[in-house]
C-alpha positions as CSV (number, residue, x, y, z in Angstrom):
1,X,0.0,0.0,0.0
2,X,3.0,2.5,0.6
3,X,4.8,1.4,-2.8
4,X,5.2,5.1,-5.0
5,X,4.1,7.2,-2.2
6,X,6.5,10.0,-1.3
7,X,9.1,10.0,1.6
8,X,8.2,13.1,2.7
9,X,5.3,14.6,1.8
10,X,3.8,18.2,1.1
11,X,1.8,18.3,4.3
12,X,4.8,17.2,6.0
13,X,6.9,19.8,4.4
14,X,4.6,22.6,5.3
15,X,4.0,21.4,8.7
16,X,8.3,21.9,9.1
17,X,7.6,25.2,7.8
18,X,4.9,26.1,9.8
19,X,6.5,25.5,13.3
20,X,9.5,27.5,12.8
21,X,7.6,30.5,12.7
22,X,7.7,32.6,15.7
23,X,5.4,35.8,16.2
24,X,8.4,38.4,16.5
25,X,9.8,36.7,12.7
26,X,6.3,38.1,11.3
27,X,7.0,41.1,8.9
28,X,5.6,44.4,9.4
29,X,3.6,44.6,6.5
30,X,2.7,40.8,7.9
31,X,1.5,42.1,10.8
32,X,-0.4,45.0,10.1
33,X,-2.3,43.4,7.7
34,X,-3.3,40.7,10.3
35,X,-4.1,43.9,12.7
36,X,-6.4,44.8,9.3
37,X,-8.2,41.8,9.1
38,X,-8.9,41.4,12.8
39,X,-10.4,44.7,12.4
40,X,-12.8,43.5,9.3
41,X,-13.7,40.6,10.5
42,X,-15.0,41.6,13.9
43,X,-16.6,44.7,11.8
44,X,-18.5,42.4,9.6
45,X,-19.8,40.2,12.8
46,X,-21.4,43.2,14.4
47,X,-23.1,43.7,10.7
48,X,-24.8,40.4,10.3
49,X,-25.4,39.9,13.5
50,X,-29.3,41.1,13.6
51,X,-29.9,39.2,9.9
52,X,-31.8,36.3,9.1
53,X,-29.2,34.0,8.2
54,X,-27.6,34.8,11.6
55,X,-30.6,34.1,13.8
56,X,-30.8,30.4,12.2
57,X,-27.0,29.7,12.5
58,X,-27.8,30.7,16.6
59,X,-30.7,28.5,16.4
60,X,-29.3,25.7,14.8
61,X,-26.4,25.6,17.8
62,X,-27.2,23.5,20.6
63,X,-23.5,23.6,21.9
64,X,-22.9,26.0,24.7
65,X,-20.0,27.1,25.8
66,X,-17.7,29.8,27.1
67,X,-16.5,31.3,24.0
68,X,-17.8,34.7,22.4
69,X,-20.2,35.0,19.6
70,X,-19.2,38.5,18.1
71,X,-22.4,40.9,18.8
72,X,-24.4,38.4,20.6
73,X,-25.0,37.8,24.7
74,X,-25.0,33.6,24.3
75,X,-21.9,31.6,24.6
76,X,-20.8,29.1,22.7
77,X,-18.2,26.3,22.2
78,X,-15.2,27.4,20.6
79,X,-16.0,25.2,17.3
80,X,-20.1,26.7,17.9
81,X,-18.3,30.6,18.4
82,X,-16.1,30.0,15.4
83,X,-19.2,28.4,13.2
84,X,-21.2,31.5,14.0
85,X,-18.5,34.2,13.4
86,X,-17.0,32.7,10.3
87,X,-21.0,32.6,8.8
88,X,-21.5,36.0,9.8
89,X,-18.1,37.2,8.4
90,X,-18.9,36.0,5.1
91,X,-22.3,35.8,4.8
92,X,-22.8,40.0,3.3
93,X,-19.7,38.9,0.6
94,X,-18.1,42.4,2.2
95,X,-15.0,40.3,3.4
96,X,-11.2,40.2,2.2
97,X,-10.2,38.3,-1.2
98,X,-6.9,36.8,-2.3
99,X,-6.8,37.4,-6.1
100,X,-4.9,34.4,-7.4
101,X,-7.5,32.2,-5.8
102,X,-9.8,33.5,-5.6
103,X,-10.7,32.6,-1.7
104,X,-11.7,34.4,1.2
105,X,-9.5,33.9,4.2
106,X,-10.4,36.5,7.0
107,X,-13.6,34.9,7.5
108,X,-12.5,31.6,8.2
109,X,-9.0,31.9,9.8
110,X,-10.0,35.1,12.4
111,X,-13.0,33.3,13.9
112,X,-11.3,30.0,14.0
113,X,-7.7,31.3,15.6
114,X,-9.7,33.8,18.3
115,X,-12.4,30.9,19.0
116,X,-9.2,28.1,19.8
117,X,-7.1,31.0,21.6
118,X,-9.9,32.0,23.7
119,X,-10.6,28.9,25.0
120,X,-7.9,26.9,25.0
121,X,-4.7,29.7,24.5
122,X,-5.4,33.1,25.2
123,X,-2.4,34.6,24.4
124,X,-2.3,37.5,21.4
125,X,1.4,36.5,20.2
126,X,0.1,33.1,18.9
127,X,-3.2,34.6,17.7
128,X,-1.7,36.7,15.5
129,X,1.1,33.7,14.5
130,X,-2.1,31.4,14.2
131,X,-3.8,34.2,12.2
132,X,-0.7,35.1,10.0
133,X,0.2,30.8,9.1
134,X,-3.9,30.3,8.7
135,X,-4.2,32.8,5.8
136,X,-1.0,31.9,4.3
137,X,-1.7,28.3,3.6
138,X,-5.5,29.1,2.6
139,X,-4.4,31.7,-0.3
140,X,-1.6,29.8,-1.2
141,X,-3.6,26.5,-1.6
142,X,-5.9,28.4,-3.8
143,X,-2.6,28.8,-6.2
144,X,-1.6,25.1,-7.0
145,X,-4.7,24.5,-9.2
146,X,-6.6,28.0,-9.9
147,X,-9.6,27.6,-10.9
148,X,-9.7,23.8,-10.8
149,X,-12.0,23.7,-7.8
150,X,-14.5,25.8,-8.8
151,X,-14.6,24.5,-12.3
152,X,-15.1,21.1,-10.6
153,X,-18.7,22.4,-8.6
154,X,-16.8,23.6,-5.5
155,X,-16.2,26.9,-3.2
156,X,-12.4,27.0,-2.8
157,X,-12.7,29.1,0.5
158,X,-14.4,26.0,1.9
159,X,-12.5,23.5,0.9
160,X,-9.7,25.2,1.1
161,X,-10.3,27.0,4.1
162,X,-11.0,23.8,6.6
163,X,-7.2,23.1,6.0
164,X,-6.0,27.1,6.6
165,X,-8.1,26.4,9.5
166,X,-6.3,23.5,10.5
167,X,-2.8,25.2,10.2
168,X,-3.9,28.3,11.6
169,X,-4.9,26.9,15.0
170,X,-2.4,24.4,15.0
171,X,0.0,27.3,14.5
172,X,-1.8,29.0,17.6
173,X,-2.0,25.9,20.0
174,X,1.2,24.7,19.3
175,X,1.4,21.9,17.8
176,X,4.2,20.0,16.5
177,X,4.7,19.1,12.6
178,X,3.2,16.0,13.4
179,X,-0.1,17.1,14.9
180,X,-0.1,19.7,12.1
181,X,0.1,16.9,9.2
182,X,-2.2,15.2,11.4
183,X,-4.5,17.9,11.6
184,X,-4.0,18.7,7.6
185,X,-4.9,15.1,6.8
186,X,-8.1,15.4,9.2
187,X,-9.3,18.4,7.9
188,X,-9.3,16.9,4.2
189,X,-12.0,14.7,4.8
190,X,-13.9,17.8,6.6
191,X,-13.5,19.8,3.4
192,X,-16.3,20.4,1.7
193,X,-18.8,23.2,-0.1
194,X,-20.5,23.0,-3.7
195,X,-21.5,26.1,-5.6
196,X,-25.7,25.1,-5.8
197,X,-26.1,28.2,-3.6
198,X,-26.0,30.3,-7.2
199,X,-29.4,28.6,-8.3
200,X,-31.9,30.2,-6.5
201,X,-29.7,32.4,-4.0
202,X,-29.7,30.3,-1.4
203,X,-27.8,30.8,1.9
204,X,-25.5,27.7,1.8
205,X,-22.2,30.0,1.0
206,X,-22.2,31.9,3.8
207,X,-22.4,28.7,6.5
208,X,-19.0,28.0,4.2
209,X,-16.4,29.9,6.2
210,X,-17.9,29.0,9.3
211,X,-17.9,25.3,8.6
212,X,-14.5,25.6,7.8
213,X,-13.6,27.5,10.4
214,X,-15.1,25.0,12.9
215,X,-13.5,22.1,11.1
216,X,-10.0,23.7,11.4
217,X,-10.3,23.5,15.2
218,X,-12.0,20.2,15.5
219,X,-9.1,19.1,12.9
220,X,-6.4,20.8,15.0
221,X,-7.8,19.5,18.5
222,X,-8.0,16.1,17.6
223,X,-4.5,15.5,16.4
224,X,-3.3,17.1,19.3
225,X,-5.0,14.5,21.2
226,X,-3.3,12.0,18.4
227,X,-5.7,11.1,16.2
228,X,-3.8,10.3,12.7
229,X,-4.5,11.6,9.3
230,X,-3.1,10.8,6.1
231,X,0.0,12.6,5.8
232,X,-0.3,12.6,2.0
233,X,-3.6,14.6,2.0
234,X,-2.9,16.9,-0.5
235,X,-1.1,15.3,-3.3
236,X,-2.4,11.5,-3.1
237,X,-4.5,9.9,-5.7
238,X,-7.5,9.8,-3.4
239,X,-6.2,13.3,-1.8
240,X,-8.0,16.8,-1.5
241,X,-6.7,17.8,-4.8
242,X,-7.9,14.7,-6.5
243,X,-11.2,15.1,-4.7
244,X,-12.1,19.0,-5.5
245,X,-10.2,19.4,-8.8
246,X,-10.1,15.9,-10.5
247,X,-6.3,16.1,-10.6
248,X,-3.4,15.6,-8.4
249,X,-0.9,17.5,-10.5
250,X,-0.3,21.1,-9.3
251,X,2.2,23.6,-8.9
252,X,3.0,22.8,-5.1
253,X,6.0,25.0,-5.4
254,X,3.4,27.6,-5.1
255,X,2.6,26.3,-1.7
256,X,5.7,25.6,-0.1
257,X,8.2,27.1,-2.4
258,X,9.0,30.4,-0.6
259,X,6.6,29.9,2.7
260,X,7.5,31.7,5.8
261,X,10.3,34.2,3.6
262,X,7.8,35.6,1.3
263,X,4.0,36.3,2.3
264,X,1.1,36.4,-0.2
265,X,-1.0,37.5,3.0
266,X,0.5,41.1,2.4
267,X,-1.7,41.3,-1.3
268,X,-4.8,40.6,0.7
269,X,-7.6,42.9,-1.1
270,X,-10.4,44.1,1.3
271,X,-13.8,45.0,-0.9
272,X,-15.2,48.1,-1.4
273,X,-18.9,46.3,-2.3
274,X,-20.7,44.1,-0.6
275,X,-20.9,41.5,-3.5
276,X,-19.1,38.9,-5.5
277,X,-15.8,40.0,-5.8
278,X,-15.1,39.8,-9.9
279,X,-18.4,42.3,-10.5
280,X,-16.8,45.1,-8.4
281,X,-14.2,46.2,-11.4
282,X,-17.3,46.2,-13.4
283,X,-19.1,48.7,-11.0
284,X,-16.6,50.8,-11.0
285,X,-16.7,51.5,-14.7
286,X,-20.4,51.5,-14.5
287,X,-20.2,55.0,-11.7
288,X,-17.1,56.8,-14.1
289,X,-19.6,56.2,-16.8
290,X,-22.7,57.9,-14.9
291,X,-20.3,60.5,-13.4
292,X,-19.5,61.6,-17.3
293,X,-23.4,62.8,-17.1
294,X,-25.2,59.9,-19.1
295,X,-28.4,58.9,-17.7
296,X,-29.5,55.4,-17.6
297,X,-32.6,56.3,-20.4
298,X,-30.0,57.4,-23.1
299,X,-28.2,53.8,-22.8
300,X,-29.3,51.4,-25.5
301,X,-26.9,48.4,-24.5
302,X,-23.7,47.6,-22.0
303,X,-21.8,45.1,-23.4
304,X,-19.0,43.4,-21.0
305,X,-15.7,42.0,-22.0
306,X,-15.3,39.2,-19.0
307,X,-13.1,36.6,-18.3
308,X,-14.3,33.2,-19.1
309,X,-14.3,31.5,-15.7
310,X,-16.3,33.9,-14.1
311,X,-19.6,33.5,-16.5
312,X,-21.1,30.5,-14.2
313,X,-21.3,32.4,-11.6
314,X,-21.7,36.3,-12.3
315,X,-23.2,35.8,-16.0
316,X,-25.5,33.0,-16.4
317,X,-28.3,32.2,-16.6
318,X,-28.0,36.2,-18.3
319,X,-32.1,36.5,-17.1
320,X,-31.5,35.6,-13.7
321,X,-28.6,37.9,-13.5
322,X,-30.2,40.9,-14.7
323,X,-33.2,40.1,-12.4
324,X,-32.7,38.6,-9.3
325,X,-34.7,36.2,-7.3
326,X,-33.7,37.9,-4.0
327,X,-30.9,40.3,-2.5
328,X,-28.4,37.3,-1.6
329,X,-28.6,36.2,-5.9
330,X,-28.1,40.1,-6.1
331,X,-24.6,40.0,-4.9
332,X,-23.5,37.7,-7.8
333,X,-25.4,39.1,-10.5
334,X,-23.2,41.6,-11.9
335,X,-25.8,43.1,-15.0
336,X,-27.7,44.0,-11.9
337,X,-24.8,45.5,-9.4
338,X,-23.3,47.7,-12.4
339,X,-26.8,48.6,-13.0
340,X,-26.8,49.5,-8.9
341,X,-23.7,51.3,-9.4
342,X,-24.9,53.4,-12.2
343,X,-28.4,54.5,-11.2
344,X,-27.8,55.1,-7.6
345,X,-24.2,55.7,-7.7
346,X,-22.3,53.3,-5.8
347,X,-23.4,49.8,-4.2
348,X,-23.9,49.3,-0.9
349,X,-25.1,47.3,2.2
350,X,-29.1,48.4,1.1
351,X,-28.7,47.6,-2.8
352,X,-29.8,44.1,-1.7
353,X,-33.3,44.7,0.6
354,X,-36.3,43.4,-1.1
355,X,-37.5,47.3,-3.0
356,X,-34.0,47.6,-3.9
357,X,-34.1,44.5,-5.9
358,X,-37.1,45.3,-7.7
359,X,-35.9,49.6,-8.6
360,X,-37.7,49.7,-11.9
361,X,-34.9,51.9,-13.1
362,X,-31.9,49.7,-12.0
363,X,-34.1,46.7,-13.6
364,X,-34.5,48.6,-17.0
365,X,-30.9,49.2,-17.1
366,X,-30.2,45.7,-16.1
367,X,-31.9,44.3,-18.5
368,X,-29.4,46.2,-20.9
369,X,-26.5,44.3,-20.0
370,X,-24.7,41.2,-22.0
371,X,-21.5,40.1,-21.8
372,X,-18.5,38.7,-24.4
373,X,-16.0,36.1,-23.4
374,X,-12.6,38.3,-24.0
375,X,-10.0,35.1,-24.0
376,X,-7.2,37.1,-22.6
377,X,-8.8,38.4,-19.6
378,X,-5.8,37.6,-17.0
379,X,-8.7,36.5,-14.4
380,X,-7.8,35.2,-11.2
381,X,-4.2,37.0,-11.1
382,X,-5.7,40.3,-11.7
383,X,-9.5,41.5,-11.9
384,X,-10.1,43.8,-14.5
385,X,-13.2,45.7,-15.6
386,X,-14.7,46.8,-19.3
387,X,-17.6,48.5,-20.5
388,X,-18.8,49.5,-23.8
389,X,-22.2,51.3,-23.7
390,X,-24.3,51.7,-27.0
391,X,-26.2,56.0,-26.4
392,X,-29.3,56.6,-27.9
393,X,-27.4,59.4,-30.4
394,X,-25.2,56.3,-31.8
395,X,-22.1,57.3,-29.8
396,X,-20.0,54.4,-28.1
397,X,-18.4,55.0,-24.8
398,X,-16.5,52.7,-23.0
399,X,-14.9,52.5,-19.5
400,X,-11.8,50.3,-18.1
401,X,-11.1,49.2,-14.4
402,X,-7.6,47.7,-14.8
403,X,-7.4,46.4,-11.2
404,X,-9.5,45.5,-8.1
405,X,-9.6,48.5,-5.9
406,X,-9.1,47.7,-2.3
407,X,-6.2,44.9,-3.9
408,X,-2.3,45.0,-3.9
409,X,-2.1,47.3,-6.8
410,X,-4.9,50.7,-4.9
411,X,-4.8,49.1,-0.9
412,X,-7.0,50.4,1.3
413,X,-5.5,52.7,4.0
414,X,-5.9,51.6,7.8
415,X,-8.2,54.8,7.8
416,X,-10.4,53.2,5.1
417,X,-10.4,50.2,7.0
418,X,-11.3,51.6,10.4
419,X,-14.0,53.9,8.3
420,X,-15.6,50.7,6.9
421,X,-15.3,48.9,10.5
422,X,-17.6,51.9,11.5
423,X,-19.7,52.1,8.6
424,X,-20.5,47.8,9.7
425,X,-20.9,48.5,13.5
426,X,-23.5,51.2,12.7
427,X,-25.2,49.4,10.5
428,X,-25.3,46.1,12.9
429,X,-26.6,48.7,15.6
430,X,-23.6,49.5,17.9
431,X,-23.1,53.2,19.4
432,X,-20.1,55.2,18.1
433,X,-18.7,54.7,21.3
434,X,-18.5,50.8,21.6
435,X,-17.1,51.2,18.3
436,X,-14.2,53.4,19.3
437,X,-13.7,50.9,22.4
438,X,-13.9,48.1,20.1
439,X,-11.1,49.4,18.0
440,X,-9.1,50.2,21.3
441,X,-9.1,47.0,22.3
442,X,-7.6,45.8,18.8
443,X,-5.1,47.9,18.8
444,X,-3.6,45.9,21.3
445,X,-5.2,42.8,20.7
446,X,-1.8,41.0,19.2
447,X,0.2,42.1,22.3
448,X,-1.7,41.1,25.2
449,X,-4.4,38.5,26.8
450,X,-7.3,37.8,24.2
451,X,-10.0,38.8,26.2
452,X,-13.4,38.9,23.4
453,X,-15.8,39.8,26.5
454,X,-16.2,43.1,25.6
455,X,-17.8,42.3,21.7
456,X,-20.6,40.4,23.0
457,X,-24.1,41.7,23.5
């Protein structure tokens, strides 16, 4: 049975990697990204906290426990308090992206690392270590195969994530390389997530960060307590690669090549729109276009030029896209968001309430919209943006959006992040001043006792 399997593995190499890192080695564009995401993260639990989706993630816990569910009085285990945080972080689509994946790893590596460190280590340092390794190994999974996964049916933040999970709080605990390979080899067959949600707009997406999140510690806890994985999780013929992207041949330099001397964490993009990442470029050309004084009446058509693996899920079905069943299809229908973007001049948390989904003038414009495949869109390294719109008087105009803002190439300031934290709390009902306490306490939140009692309520 172990004839042509390796003698050192990828998990095994990463797992090396991973426990050399100390939290002082961290670099300080590193770190203050990880101060950024904390800030995000707990910024977009406070702004789900009163929704829906939310309430039924609460209701569905019957696990109790002492750790913190951001925004809410009850107490829950840490796996429970992660579940709950990680849904809420990701279920408005407002959190951080990593471009070459393209995955979302705030929302599953913050709420697992302070969930574990709260309960079992409460110790900053190791958070932020924990928080730092997590995100690293999430994104750079998402490069050995891109697009694989989601061609296959899958959400690569899931199944990704349970395994950034894993080495995030095994990172934060402390566990050796063999608990970590452990945990990596546990957390495979906890992976999970398929794309269905896009049908009808249904809310199985955002539950995806949490579950991950919640599998990391369960993975991490029970190798710690010795349970064994298989230590060839990622590359074997009936591995997580194999599983979620029908092939087992992958660049896994881009994993473990440079790990721990170069971080891909620092290109983390945080959103400007609460919606599916790829349509924000798009939006952006859609507001320069209204802000050259064209109104939405004197546009005949809006033709696209989009990258190719992006159309299942932003373009089609093209009816269904321009008019959506409800405000969670909204987010990842992108004839309606640059129709948002145009009529009312930006897109924001209430472009996705029931009236704001049925705007008979953002529907008409909508309804405008098509889309070409243009074959040399450089999609998922780089999210671009282009609009050509057919006037009424026969003139063609056309806008370009040559990057994501809020990515590596237009960052947002820490300003922009604290103003967004703000914007969040507001909007999930906190005072101005629990907000400024909230951001007091992470401002020191790496460097001291993590202590989340204050966020609750």
């Amino acid at each position: 049975m172990t004839s042509g399997l390796p003698k050192i593995s990828v998990g095994e190499t990463l797992a090396e990697r991973i426990v050399t890192l100390k939290p002082g080695s961290l670099p300080a564009a590193t770190r203050c990204k990880c101060e950024d995401l904390l800030i995000d993260v707990v910024g977009l639990c406070v702004t789900a906290r009163n929704e829906d989706y939310i309430r039924s993630a609460l209701a569905g816990c019957d696990d109790d426990g002492p750790c913190t569910a951001i925004g809410h009085a009850r107490t829950l285990t840490a796996a429970g308090a992660a579940f709950v945080n990680g849904t809420a972080a990701h279920g408005e689509d407002f959190d951080d992206t990593f471009e070459g994946g393209p995955v979302h790893a705030g929302a599953v590596i913050v709420p697992a690392v302070l969930a574990a460190c709260e309960r079992h280590n409460p110790d900053g340092r190791t958070a932020l270590i924990g928080i730092a390794v997590g995100t690293e190994v999430l994104c750079r999974l998402s490069l050995v195969l891109p697009k694989a996964v989601h061609k296959a049916g899958f959400h690569p933040t899931a199944v990704f994530g349970a395994m950034g999970a894993a080495a995030g709080v095994g990172a934060a605990l402390g566990l050796n390389a063999r608990q970590i390979v452990d945990a990596f080899g546990i957390a495979g067959s906890m992976a999970g997530g398929i794309i269905e949600y896009l049908a009808e707009g249904a809310w199985t997406k955002r539950l995806h960060a949490g579950w991950a999140a919640q599998s990391g510690i369960r993975a991490a806890l029970l190798a710690r307590g010795g349970f064994v994985g298989p230590r060839t999780v990622f590359e074997g013929v009936h591995g997580l690669f194999h599983g979620f992207a029908h092939t087992a041949k992958g660049d896994y330099d881009a994993l473990m090549g440079d790990f721990g001397t170069r971080w891909v964490t620092d290109t983390l993009a945080f959103k400007p729109y609460p919606c599916g990442t790829m349509a924000q470029p798009y939006i952006d050309c859609a507001r320069r276009l209204a802000a050259r004084g064209i109104r939405a009446e004197d546009v005949t058509e809006i033709l696209c030029e989009v990258a190719e693996g992006t159309v299942h899920r932003l373009w089609e079905p093209l009816a269904d896209k321009q008019r959506p069943r409800n405000g969670y299809a909204a987010k990842f229908a992108t004839p309606y968001l640059l129709a948002t973007g145009f009529v009312h001049g930006s897109v924001g948390l209430g472009a996705f309430t029931e009236s704001a989904i049925r705007d008979p003038r953002v529907l008409a414009l909508a309804a405008k919209v098509n889309f070409v495949v243009d074959p040399d869109n450089p999609y998922p390294n780089n999210y671009t943006g282009h609009i050509r719109a057919a006037l009424t008087n026969g003139t063609i105009v056309e806008e370009r959006q040559p990057y994501l803002r809020g990515g590596a190439q237009e960052p947002l300031t820490k300003q922009d992040v604290t103003d967004k934290f703000a914007l969040n709390a507001q909007h999930g009902g906190w005072s101005s001043a629990r907000s400024e306490a909230a951001l007091k306490l992470m401002a020191r939140f790496y460097d001291g006792r993590v202590d989340l009692s204050s966020l609750r309520g």
